[in-house]
N, C-alpha and C positions, 0 to 999 in steps of 0.2 A: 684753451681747448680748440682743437683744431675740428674743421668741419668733417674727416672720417669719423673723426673720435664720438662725435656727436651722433652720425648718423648708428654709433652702437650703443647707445643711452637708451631706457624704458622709452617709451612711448609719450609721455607725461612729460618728462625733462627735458624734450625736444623742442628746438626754438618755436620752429614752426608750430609746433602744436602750442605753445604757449600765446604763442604770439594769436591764434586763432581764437583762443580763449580768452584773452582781453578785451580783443572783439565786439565777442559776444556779452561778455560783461558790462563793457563799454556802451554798447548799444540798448542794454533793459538798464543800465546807471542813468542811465539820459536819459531816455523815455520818463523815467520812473520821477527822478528830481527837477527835472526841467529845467531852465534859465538857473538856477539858484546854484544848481550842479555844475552846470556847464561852466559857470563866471569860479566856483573854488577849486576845481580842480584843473580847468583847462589850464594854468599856469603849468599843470606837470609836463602836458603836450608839449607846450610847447618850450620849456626848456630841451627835452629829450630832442626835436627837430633842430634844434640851436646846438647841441653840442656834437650832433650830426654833422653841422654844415661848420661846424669851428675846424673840424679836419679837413674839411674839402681839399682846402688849395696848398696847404701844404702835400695831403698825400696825392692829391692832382700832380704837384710839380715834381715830387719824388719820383712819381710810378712812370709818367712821361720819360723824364731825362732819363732814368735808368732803362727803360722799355726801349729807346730811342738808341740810345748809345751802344745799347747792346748789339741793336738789328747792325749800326753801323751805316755809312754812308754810301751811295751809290746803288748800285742793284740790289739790294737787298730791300733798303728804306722805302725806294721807289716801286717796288712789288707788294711790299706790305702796306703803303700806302693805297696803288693803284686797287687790291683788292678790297680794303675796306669803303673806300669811298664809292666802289662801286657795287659792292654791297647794300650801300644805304643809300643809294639813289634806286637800287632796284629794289628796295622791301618797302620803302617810303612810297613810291607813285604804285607799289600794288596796292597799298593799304587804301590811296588817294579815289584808289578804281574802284574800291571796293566801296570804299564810303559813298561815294557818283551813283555807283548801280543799287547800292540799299533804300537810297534816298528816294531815285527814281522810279522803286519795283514796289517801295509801300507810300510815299507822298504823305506823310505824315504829318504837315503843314496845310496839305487843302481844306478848308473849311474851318480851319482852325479861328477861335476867336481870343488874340491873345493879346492885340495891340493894345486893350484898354489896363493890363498886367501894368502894378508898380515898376518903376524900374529903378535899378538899386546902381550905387554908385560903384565907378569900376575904378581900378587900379592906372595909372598909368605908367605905360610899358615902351622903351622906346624899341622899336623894330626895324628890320631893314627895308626900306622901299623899293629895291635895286638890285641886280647880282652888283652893281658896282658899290654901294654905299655898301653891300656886306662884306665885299673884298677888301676895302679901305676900311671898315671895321674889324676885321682881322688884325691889323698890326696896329700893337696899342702905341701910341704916345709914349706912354709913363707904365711901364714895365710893373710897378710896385703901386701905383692906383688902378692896375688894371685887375691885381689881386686881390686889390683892399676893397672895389667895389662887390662882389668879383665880377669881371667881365672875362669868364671863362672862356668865350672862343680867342681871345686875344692871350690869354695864358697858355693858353695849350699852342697857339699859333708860337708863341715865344721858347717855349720849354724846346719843342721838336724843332725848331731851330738850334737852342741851348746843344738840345741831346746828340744834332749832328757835327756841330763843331766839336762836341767833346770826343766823338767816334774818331774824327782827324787830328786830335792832338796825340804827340809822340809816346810811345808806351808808357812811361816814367810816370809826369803829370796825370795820362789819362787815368791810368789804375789807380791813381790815391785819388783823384776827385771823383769817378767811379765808385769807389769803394765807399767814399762819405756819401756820396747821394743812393746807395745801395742799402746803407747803416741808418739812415734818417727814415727811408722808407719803410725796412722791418720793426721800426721802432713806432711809426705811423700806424704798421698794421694791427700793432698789440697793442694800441692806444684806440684803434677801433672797435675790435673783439672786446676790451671791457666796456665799450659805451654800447656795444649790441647785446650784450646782456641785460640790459635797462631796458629792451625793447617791448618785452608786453606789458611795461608798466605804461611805457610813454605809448604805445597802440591803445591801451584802455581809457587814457584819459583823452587823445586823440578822439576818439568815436565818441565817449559820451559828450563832449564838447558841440560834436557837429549835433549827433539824438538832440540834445538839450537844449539848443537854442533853434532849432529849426522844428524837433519835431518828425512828424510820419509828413506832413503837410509838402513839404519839399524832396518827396519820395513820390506823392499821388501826382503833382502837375505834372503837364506835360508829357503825360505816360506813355503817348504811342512813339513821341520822340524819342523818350530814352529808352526804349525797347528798340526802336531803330538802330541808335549808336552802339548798344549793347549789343545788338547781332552784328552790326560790323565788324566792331570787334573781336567778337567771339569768331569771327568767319575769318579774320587775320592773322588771328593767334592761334587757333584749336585748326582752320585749312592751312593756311598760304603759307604762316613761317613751318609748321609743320613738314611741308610738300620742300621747303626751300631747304630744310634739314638735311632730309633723305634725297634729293637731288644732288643738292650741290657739294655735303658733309660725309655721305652715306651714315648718318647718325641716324639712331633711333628715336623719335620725337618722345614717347616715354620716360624713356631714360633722364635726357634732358631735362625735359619738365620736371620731375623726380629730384635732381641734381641743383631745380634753381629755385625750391619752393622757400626756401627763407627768403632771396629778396624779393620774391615777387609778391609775398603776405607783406614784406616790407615798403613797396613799392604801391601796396594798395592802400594800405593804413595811413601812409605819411604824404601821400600823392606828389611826390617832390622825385622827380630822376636824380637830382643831385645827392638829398639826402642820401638817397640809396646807394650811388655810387659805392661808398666801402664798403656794405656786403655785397654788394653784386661784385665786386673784384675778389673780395675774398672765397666766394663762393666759387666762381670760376676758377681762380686757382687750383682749390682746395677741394671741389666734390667733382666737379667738370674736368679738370684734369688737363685747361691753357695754361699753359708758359708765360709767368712774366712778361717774356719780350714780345708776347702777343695780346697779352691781357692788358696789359702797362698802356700799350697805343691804343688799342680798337675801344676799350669799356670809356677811357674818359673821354675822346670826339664822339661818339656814341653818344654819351649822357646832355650832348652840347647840339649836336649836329643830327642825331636820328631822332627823329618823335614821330616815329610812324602814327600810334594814336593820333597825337594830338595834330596830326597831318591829316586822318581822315576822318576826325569831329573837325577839321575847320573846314572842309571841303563840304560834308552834310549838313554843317550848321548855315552854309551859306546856303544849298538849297531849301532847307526846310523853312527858311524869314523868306526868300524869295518864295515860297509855295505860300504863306501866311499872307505874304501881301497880296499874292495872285497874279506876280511877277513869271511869267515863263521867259524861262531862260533857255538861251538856242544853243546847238553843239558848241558853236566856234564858243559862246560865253561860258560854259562849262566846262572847253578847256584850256579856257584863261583860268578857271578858278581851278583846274588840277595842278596846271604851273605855276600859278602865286599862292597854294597853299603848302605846294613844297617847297618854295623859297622862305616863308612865311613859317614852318615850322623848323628849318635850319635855325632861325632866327628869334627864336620862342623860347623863352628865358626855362631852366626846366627848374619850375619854382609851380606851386600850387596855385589853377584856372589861371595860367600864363596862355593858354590854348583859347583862352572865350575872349581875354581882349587883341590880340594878335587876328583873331577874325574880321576886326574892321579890316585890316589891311585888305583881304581876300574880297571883303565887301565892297570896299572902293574899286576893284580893279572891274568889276562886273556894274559899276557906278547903284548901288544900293547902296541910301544915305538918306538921312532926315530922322526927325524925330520920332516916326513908328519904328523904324527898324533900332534905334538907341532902347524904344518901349521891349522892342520884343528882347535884345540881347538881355536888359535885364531881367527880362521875367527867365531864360535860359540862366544867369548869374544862380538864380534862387535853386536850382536843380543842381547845381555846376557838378558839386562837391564828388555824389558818387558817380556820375560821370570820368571826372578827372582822375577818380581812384581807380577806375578801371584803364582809361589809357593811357592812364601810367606804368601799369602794371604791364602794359602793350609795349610801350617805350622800353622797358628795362628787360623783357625776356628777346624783344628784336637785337637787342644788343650784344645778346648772352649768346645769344642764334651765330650773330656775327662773326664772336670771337671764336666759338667753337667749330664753326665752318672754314673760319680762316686758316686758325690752326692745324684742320685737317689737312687745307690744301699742300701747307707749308711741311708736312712731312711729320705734324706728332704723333707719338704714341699714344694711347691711352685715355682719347678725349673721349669722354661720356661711353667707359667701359660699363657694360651691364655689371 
């Protein structure tokens, strides 16, 4: 069923409304059963996020080389590229400013007493330290362990290579290896749409997982922080991309929003950009009203390379430990951390609370280090969860913003008709 068809369905039968209803469900499941709940049924969660990310790199590498081959080589590629990268350096260091000036206008860290907070073990994440270790991380080694781990920005670096040699080969070959990577992709997309119908089952079990082993308790800490972050957010999402819509798109930020409310309920339940990936391509396609050959390039460097969130939680997250400690931090140090939290969230695996351990990195540059501030990251760990559910849901509508803008510049019809 295709996402018009949908949007003529009751009210009831609508992803989105279901998906909001598991939610809800999910949230008094877990309250209600606690730990007991959370350990029988979280297994559903997270198979659903698994069979999520089992399409990733296939329909990654399909949507790329056809999106890519399409545009073609030369002035084309090189337009559609210049536009999106520049895009996502300019929504990424708004986001960055935004998070600076929220941090700074409530201080939500002064007086805080939080360093004696357990702190909980964190994931390790390798990051890039460098624009240069991330440009030498761009081109993978091993082509086929670059997808098996997946180290997505080296896939995508590969494919848009793949997709411009195949734009220069001679008619003949191009249009039958075209045609297969055209055929593989629409077979990707109908193997997505039956795993997104699985979605309010896997959102219900999702939510009651996090309710049930955490509880209200990792909702009450730290609450002037995450009302902090929360209003950034909401001042990135609901102002800036909004204003960046109608400026640069002449879109209706309404409309939009309207157009991208499946993945962004999906985007908030599963906190994963990647997961999200196939319905937010689908959705763009399909209610948004981008082009393949715009959709195909800008949604999967996007899911890899834009993390406006989780760009301005690791900007705030580094003022608000430096407020806890009683650390003042001077201009010039403040904007060191606007430019190694946008290198830093280039670089942010888009995988769930990839955003809380990538903040050392931002932390080190401003030399904030030692065991209080490890205390404090953890006691932020225990909160993470609806945090990340929110600037994820940041990450995947900036993205959406992207491809819709783009598209317009590029001469389409019909993007985000009323």
């Amino acid at each position: 069923m295709s996402e018009a068809q949908a949007g003529r369905l009751p009210w009831h039968r609508r992803l989105h409304v279901q998906i909001f209803v598991g939610m809800g469900l999910g949230l008094a499941v877990g309250l209600l059963g606690g730990e007991a709940v959370a350990d029988r049924i979280g297994w559903i969660g997270t198979l659903f996020v698994r069979l999520l990310k089992m399409v990733i790199v296939p329909l990654v590498i399909t949507s790329i080389v056809t999106g890519v081959a399409s545009v073609g080589g030369g002035r084309g590629l090189g337009r559609l590229f210049g536009k999106t990268l520049g895009y996502y350096v300019l929504s990424s260091a708004l986001a960055v400013l935004t998070g600076l000036a929220v941090l700074n206008l409530i201080q939500p860290g002064v007086g805080a007493q939080i360093v004696g907070a357990e702190s909980r073990a964190l994931p390790d994440l390798q990051t890039p330290s460098s624009i240069t270790d991330l440009l030498l991380g761009m081109v993978p080694l091993n082509v086929i362990d670059a997808a098996a781990k997946p180290d997505m920005l080296g896939v995508i670096f590969f494919c848009i290579l793949f997709g411009i040699a195949l734009a220069g080969l001679p008619e003949n070959p191009r249009e039958r290896l075209l045609g297969l990577f055209e055929s593989a992709f629409q077979a990707m997309m109908a193997l997505t749409s039956g795993i997104v119908r699985l979605a309010p089952i896997g959102v219900f079990a999702l939510i009651a997982r996090v309710a049930g082993s955490s509880g209200l308790d990792a909702f009450r800490a730290l609450g002037l922080y995450m009302v902090s972050i929360a209003l950034g957010l909401a001042i990135h999402v609901g102002i800036t991309l909004p204003i960046l819509l109608r400026v640069l798109g002449g879109i209706r930020p309404g409309v939009h929003f309207r157009n991208m409310l499946n993945p962004l309920t999906m985007a908030f339940s599963t906190a994963s950009s990647a997961a999200t990936l196939p319905v937010t391509l689908r959705a763009v396609e399909e209610r948004v009203g981008v082009s393949n050959r715009v959709s195909s390039f800008v949604l999967p460097m996007g899911a890899t390379v834009n993390m406006d969130g989780t760009a301005l939680y690791e900007c705030a997250g580094v003022l608000f430990i430096a407020q806890v400690l009683g650390v003042d931090l001077s201009l010039s140090q403040q904007f060191v951390v606007v430019v190694t939290a946008l290198l830093a969230s280039i670089g942010a695996a888009a995988v769930p609370s990839a955003g809380l351990v990538v903040i050392f990195l931002v932390l080190e540059s401003v030399n904030l280090r030692g065991p209080e501030v490890d205390l404090i990251v953890g006691a932020m760990l225990a909160i993470d969860r609806p945090l990340d559910m929110g600037r994820t849901a940041v990450n995947v509508f900036s993205d959406s913003c992207g491809a819709a803008i783009i598209a317009r510049s590029e001469g389409e019809a019909g993007v985000d008709a009323a």
